[in-house]
C-alpha positions in Angstrom: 219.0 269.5 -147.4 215.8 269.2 -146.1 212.9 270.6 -147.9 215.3 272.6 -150.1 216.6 274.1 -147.3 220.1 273.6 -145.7 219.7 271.9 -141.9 222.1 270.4 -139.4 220.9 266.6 -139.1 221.7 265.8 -135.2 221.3 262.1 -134.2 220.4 261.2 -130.9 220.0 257.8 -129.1 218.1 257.3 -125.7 220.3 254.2 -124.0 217.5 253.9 -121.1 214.6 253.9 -123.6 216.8 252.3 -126.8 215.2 254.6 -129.3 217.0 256.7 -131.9 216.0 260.1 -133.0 216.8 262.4 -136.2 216.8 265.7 -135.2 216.4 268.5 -138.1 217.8 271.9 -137.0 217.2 275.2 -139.2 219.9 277.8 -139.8 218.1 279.3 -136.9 218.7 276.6 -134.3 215.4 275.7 -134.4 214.1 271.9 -135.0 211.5 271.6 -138.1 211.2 267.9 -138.1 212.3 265.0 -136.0 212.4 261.3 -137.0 211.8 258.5 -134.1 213.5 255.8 -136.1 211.0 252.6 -136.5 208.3 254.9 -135.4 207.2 258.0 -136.9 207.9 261.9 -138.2 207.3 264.9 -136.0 207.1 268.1 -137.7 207.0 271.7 -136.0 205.5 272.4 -133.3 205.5 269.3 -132.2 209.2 268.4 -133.1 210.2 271.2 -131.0 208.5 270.2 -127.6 209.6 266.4 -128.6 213.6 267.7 -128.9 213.3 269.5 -125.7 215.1 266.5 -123.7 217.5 266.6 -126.4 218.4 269.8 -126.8 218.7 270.4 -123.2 221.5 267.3 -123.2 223.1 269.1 -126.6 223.6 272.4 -124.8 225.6 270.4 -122.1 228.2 269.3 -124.4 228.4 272.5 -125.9 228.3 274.3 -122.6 231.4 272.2 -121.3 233.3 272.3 -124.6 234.5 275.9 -123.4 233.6 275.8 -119.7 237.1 276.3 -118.3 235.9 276.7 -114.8 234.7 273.3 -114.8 237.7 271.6 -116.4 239.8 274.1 -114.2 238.5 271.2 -111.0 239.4 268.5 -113.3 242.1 267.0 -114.0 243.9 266.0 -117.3 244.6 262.2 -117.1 244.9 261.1 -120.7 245.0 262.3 -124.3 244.2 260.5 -127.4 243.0 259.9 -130.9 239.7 258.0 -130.4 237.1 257.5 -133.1 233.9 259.2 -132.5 231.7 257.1 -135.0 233.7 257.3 -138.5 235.8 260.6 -137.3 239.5 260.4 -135.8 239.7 262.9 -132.9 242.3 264.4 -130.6 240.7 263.7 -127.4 241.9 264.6 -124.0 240.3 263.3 -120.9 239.4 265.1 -117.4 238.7 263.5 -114.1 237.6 264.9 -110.8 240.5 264.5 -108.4 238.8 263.9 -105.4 234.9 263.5 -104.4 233.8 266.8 -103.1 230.8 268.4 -101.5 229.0 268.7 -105.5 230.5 265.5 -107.2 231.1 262.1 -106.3 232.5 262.0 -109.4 233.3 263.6 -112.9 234.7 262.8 -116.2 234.1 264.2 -119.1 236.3 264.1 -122.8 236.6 267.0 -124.7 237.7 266.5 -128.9 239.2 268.7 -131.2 236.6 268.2 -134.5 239.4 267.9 -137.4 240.6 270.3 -139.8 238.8 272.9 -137.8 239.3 274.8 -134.4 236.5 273.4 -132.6 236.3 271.4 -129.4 233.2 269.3 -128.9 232.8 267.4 -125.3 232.1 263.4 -126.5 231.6 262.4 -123.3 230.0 263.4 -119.9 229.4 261.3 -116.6 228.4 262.9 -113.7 227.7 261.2 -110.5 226.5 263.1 -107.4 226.8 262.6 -104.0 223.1 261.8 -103.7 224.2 258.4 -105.8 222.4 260.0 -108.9 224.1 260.2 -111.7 224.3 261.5 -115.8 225.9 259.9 -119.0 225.9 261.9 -122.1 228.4 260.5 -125.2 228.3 261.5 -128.4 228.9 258.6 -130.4 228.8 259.8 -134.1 230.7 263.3 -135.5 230.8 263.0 -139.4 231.4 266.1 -141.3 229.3 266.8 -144.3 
């Protein structure tokens, strides 16, 4: 509850920039506050445009939970129950077989959330053949 009204409370954490964020989404998807732990409070708007970066990195893990053309060039090379924070999870693991023209390579984890019939990816690391590369984990699922 925020505000006597029901949100989703998302925790984020920058690695590169070691801060931590507390993002407040509405029923709506939209974010009405966001806390910068040891900083400060951002209400809307500018909570919005400070979650962009954010957001944009959520909607990748929820964009290769069910992306079966991506995991359909991976392939399956471990399953597992792994903790994600305080939350046991049925995770199986993908790998890029062999460096192609788009990836040097891919891995990403995909979990089943408990006692529901959800699959979250936990994990994504991308690395390109320009020698670029992303790293996305979730490292906390707790269910209210």
């Amino acid at each position: 509850m925020l505000n006597s009204t029901n949100h989703y409370k998302v925790e984020f954490t920058n690695l590169d920039d070691k801060t931590s964020e507390i993002a407040w989404f509405n029923q709506q998807g939209s974010v009405d506050r966001v806390d910068v732990l040891g900083d400060k409070n951002y209400t809307r708007p500018t909570a919005t445009v400070y979650t962009q970066t954010f957001i944009a990195s959520f909607s990748l893990v929820l964009s290769l939970s069910y992306n079966t053309t991506v995991l359909a060039e991976l392939q399956r090379t471990a399953e597992g129950v792994q903790s994600i924070g305080p939350t046991q999870m049925d995770v199986i693991t993908y790998d890029l077989a062999a460096p192609s023209s788009s990836y040097s390579n891919f891995t990403v984890k995909i979990a089943t959330v408990p006692g529901a019939n959800v699959k979250l990816a936990v994990y994504s690391y991308q690395q390109f053949p320009s020698t670029s590369n992303t790293l996305f984990e979730v490292t906390s699922v707790t269910r209210a």
